[in-house]
C-alpha positions in Angstrom: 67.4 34.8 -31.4 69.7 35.3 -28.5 71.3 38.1 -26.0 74.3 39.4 -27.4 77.3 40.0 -24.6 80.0 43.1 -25.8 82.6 43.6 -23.9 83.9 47.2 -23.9 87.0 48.9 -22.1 83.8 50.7 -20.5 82.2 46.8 -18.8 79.9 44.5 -20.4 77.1 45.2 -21.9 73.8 42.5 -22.5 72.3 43.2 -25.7 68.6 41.3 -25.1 67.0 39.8 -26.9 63.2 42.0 -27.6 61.8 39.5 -30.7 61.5 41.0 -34.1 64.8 42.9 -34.7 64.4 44.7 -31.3 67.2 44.8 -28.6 67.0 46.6 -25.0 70.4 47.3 -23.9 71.4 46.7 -20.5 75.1 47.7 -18.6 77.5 48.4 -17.8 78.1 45.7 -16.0 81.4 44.4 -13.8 82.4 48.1 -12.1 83.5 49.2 -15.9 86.2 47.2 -15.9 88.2 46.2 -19.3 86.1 42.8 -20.7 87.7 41.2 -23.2 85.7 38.1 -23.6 81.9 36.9 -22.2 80.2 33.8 -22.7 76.6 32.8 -21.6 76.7 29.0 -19.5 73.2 27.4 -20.5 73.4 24.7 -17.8 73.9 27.6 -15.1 72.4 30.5 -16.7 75.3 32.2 -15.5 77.7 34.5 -17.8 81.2 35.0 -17.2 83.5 37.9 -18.3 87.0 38.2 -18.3 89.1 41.0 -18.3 91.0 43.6 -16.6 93.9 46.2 -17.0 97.3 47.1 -15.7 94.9 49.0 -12.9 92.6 46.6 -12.0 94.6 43.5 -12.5 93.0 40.4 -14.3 89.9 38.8 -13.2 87.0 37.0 -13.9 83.3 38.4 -13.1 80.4 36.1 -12.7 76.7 36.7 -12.8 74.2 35.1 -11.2 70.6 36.1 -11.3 71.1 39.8 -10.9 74.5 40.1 -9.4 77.7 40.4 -10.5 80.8 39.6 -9.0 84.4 39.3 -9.5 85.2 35.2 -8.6 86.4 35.1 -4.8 87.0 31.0 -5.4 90.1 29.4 -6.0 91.6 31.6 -8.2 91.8 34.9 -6.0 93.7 37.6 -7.5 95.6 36.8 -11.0 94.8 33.2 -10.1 91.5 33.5 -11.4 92.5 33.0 -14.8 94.3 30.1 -13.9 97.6 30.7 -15.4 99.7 32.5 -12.8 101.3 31.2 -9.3 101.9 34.9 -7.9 99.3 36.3 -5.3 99.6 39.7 -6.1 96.2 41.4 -8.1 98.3 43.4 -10.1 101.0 41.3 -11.4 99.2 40.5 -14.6 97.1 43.4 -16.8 94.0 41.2 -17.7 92.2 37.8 -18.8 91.5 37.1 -22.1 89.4 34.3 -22.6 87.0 32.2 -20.2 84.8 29.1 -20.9 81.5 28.3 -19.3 81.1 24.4 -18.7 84.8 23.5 -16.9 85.1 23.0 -13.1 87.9 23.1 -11.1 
């Protein structure tokens, strides 16, 4: 079997794996903001949430080995779901769907 990722308006939440119909819960995760999708990248063994509010603005939060993040690369502020031209963190309320595996 595998982890299970839940997003929450609460942060993300790992639900691990323990073997035999046994999970240990682990989170919040990514400062409790709004997640509204995860996904796990096998190749990286990174996860990526996205998410956000009308507070926050919309982001994406990365984890790699025990940290987590919000993603500082090219899409800074509501850039980082790759859909806006404006600048300013607040200009969009959140980010609904990432996908592990592209590069920009």
């Amino acid at each position: 079997m595998a982890d299970i990722l839940v997003g929450t308006t609460k942060g993300l939440f790992v639900l691990e794996d323990r073997g035999g119909r046994r999970f240990r819960l682990k989170g919040p995760f990514c400062d409790g903001w709004p997640i509204n999708h995860a996904v796990g990248d096998a190749a990286t063994g990174r996860i990526w949430a996205a998410g956000g509010n009308g507070w926050t603005g919309a982001g994406v939060w990365r984890q790699t080995g025990g940290d987590w993040a919000v993603s500082q690369g090219p899409f800074e502020g509501p850039r980082r779901c790759g859909l806006w031209p404006s600048t300013r963190r607040r200009d969009r309320t959140g980010c609904w769907r990432v996908e592990a595996g592209l590069s920009f």
